[in-house]
N, C-alpha and C positions, 0 to 999 in steps of 0.2 A: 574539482577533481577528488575522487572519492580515493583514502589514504588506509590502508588499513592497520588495524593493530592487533598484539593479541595477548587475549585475556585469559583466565584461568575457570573452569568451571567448578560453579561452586557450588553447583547444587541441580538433581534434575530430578520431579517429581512425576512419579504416572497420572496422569487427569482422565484418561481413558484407556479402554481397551487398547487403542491405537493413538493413544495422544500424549506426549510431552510436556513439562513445561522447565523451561534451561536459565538457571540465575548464572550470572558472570560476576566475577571481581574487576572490578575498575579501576585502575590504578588512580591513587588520589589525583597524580600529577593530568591526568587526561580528564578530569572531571568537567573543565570547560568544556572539551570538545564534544563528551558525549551527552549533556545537557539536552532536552528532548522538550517539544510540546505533546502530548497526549495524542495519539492518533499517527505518530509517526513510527518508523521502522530501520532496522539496520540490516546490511547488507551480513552475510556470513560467507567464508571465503574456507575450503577444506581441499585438502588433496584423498581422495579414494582412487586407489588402486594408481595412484599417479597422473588424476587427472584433476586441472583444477577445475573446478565444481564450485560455483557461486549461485546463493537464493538468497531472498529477499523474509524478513520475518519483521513482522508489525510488534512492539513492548506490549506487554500486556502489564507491565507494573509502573505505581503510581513513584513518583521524583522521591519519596522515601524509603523505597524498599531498593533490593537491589536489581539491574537492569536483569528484566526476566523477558521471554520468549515464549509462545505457545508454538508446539509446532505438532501437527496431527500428519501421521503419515498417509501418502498419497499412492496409489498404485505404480509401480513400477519407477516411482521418486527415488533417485538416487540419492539425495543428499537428505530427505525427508524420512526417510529407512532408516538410513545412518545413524542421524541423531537419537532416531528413535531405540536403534537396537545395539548400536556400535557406541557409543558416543560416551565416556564416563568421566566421571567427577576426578577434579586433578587433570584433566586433558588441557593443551592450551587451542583455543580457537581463532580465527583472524575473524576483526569485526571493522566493518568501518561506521563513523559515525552515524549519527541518527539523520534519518532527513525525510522528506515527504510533504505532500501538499494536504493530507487527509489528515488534518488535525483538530483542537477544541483551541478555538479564539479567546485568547481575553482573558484566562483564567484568571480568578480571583477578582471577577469583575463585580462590582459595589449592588450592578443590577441585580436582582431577582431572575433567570433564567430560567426556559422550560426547552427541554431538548428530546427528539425521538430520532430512536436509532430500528434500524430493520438489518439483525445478523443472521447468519446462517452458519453452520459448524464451525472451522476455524475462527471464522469473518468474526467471533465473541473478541479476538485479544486484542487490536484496538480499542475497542470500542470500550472493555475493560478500563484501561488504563481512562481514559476518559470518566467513569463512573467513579473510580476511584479518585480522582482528583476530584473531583465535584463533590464528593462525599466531605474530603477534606477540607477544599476552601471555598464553598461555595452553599453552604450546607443548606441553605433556603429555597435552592436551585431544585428543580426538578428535571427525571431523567426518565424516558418511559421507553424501555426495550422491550423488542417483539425477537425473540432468539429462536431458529427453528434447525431441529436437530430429526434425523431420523426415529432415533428412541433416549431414553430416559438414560441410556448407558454412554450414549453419544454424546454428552452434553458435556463441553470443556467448563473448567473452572465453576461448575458448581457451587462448591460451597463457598469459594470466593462471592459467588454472585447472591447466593444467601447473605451471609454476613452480612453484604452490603444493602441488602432491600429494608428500607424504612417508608414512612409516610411520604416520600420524599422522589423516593429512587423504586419504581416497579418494575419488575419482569416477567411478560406473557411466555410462556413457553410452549412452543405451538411442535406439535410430532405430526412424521409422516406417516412413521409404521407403528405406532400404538396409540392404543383407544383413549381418549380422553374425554371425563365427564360433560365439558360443554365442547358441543360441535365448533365453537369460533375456533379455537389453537389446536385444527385438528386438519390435517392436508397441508400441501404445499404452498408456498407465498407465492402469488401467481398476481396478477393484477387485480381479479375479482377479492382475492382474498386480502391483499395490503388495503383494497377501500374499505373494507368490511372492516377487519381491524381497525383502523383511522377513525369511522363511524362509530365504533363502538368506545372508545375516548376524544369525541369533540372536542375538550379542554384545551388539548393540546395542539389544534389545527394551527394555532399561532403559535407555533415553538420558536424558539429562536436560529434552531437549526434542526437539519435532518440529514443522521446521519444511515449509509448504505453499505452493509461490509459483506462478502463472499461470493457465490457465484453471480456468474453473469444471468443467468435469467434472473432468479430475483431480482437482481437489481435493479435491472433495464424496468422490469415489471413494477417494481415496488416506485422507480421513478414515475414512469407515465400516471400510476395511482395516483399520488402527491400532486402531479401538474394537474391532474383531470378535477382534483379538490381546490383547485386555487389559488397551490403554495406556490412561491416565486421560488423559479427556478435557481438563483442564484443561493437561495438556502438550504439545497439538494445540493452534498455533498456524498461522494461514491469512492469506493474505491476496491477495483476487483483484484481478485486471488491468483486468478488463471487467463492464461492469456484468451481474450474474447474469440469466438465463433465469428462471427459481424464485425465484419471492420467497419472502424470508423472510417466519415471521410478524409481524403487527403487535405494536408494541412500546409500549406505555402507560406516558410518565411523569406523573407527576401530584407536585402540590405542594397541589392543594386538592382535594376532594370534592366536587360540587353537582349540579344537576339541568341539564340542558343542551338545548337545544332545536334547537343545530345552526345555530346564530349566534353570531359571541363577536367580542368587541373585542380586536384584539391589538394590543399593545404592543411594540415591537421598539426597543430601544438599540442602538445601534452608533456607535463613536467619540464617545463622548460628548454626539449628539443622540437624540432620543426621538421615536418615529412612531406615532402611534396611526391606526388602520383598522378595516375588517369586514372578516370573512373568515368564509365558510361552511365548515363541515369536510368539506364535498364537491367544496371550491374548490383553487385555488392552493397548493401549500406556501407554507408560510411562510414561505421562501425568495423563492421569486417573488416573492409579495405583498409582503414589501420592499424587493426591487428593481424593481417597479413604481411604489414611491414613491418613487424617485431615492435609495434609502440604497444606499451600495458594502460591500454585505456582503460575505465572503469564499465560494468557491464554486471548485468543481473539477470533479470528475466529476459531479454531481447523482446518480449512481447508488449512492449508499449504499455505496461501497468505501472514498474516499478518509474522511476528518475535517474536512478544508478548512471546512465549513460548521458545522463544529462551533461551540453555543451553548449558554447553559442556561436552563432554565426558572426565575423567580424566583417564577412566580404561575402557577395554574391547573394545567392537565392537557394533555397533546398524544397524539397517539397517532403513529407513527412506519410507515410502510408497511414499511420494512425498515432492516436494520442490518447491517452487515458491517463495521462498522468501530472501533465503543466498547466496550469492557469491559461486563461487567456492573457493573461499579463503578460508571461513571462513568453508566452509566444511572439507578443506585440510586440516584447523589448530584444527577440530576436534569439530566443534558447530553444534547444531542439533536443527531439530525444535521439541519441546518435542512431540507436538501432534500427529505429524505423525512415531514417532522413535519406534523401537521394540528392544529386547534384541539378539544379534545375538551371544551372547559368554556366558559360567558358570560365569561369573562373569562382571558388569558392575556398573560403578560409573559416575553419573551424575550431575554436578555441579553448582545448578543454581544463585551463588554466583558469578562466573567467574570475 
């Protein structure tokens, strides 16, 4: 159950024409909680104009610095505007802890590592913090990002990402709308062009992982590329910005078997009360339908990217419209993302206590 707190702004930097970057104060006593692997993200929780307003923002800073945000505004982003043009230093913001499945394994592991990442404008500030760690404890590690921005004024964290390029750590920067000397980091990352790229550093075909940050085509695209090279799937890691065009297929978890008729009483815990309701599985997620009954479940982007709404099933069966965001594991062991879940049995119980 995602808890929030709130912290104090301690600093916001312009990175671009249209881009932020948000440092917080942490209070020492919460230092546990907000502990972070590389590649994860915190929920942010605001009231504008009276309405609550929660998004999902990936750290872009390494376990040394202070918990920092990138956040590039979005067209008609409510809470994306905000930070960027409303939002000042000395403000308190509600944060809930870090969490996410899009992370760097193992850090400070004794191996020698080789990692590629394919970002596209935001899609840099995980991916960030990962570089940054690696630089720190892993310094033999190698890191090869392909970062593709419309232009040269669009490119978040720049000089961060200077700083950081040694023999070690490289950055292709590939533009859509200006000219660049050599034709490879020049167009869009589309599938023809993630092979091309990939071809043009073989080294790396064995990396230890490959990571996918920002829009949905690139990624889907920069995926198929990777598989069509050989790489195991399983070392294709992704994780998108915006909720997808494409849905994924539906997702069935089940804890009981039974006959169903397309009516079920659901059960929903949360902070230690219990709701029971109907709910048609042609209805509401299960989400809604319990914040329709005044429970403060936890919730982010509703579109099946972030986990915020993550819950598990104790009882019954749900079926999931899509999933871009849980493991196969954690589907196995029966957690759902509430926003996308339906009722798929007479009777379901969902725990978001877990």
């Amino acid at each position: 159950m995602a808890q929030f707190y709130s912290f104090k702004v301690s600093q916001i930097k312009r990175e671009t024409h249209d881009s932020v970057s948000i440092s917080f104060d942490i209070d020492s006593k919460y230092h546990d909680d907000f502990r972070y692997v590389p590649g994860q993200y915190i929920t942010i929780k605001v009231d504008i104009d009276g309405e609550d307003c929660r998004r999902s923002y990936s750290i872009s800073s390494s376990i040394t610095e202070k918990l920092t945000i990138g956040v590039k505004k979005v067209e008609g982003g409510k809470v994306s505007n905000f930070m960027n043009e409303k939002l000042s230093v000395g403000d308190y913001v509600e944060i809930s802890a870090p969490q996410g499945n899009f992370k760097l394994e193992n850090i400070g592991s004794q191996n020698i590592r080789k990692f590629v990442a394919f970002a596209a404008g935001s899609g840099i500030t995980p991916i960030l913090s990962m570089i940054k760690e690696i630089s720190l404890r892993e310094v033999k590690s190698e890191f090869l990002l392909f970062y593709s921005n419309k232009t040269i004024r669009d490119v978040m964290f720049q000089k961060d990402i200077n700083l950081l390029s040694n023999e070690n750590i490289s950055t292709k920067f590939i533009f859509t709308r200006e000219d660049v000397e050599k034709k490879l980091y020049n167009g869009r990352i589309n599938e023809p062009k993630a092979l091309e790229l990939m071809r043009s550093e073989m080294s790396f075909l064995n990396a230890d992982a490959f990571f996918l940050c920002g829009p949905e085509e690139m990624i889907f695209s920069s995926k198929k590329a990777l598989e069509s090279l050989g790489i195991d799937k399983e070392k294709i890691k992704f994780e998108l910005f915006t909720t997808p065009v494409e849905k994924d297929e539906e997702v069935i978890v089940e804890t009981l078997n039974e006959d169903f008729d397309g009516n079920s009483k659901v059960t929903v815990i949360c902070d230690d009360e219990e709701v029971d309701f109907d709910l048609n599985k042609d209805g509401d997620s299960i989400l809604d339908a319990a914040m329709e009954q005044d429970l403060d479940v936890p919730f982010s982007c509703k579109g099946a990217v972030c986990c915020t709404c993550k819950a598990k099933v104790t009882k019954g069966k749900v079926i999931m419209d899509a999933n871009y965001a849980l493991s196969d594991q954690e589907v196995e062991d029966g957690y759902i993302l509430s926003c996308q879940a339906h009722p798929a049995s007479a009777e379901v119980t969902v725990d978001f206590d877990f």
